[in-house]
C-alpha positions in Angstrom: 108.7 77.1 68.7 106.3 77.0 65.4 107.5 75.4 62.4 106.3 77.5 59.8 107.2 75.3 57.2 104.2 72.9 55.5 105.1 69.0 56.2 107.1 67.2 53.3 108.1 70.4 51.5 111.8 71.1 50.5 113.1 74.1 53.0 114.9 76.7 50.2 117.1 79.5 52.2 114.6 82.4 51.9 112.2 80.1 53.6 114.3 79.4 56.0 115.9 82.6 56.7 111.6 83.7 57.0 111.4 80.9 59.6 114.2 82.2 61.7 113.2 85.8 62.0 109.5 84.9 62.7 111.1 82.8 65.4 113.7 85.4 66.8 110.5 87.5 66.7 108.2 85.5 68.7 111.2 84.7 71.2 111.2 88.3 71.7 108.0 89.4 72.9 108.3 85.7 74.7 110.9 87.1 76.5 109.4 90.8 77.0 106.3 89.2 78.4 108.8 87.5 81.6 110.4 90.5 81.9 107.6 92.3 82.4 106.3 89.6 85.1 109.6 89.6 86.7 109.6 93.3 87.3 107.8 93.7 90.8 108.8 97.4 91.0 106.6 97.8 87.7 103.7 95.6 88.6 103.5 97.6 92.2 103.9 101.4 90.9 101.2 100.0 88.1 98.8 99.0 91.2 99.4 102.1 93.3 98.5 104.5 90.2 95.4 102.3 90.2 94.8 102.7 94.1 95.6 106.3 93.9 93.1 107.3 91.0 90.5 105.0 93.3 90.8 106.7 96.2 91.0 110.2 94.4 87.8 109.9 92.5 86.1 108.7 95.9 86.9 111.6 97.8 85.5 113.7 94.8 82.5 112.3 95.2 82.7 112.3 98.7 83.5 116.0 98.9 80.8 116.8 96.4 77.8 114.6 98.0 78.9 116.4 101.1 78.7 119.8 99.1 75.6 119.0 97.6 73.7 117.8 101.2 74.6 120.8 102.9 72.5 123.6 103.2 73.7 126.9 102.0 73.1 128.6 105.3 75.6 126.5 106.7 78.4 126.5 103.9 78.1 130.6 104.0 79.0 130.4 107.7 81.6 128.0 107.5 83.2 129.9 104.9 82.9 133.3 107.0 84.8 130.9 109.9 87.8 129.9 107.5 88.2 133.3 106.3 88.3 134.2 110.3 90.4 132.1 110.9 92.5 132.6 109.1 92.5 136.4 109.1 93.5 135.8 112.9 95.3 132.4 112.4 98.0 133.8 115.4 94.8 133.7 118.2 94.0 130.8 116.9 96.3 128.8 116.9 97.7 130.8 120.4 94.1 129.4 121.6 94.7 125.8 120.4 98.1 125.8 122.1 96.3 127.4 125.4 93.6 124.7 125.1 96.3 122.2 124.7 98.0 123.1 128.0 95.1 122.9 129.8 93.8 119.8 129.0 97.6 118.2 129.6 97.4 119.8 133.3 94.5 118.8 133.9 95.0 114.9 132.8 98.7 115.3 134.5 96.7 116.0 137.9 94.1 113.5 137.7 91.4 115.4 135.6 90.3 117.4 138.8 
């Protein structure tokens, strides 16, 4: 604790009365400091905000490098093939489930 009061000087009751709520003060954010050190939940969610924000603005840049490098040719057909798809998302996905099948058969029997 500081002692605010200057060495060899008479202590009157406002002085002191001072001294004690500049101490009650500093024992309070003494003691919000540990708190906030004791309080694991806090210091993960604090770190996994961080992590998520990390990882968000890499795949940003990811998905816009990507964008950027690919020719237009090829991101007009790939957009004609999602809008297929998904126009005739019960064939496809009855394809992926036929594809599926096959494939387990055929590993079931020895990949003949």
């Amino acid at each position: 604790m500081n002692d605010n009061t200057p060495t060899g000087q008479d202590s009157t009751p406002d002085a002191l009365r001072e001294q004690a709520r500049a101490t009650r003060e500093e024992l309070g954010h003494t003691v919000e400091a540990l708190a906030a050190k004791a309080d694991i939940t806090a210091q993960a969610k604090q770190k996994a905000d961080i992590v998520r924000q990390q990882v968000q603005d890499t795949a940003v840049h990811a998905w816009t490098v990507a964008r950027d490098r690919t020719p237009e040719p090829v991101r007009e057909k790939a957009a004609r093939a999602v809008t297929t798809a998904n126009r005739n998302r019960g064939l496809v996905i009855g394809g992926i489930a036929a594809l599926t099948f096959v494939l387990v058969v055929r590993r079931q029997r020895g990949g003949r």
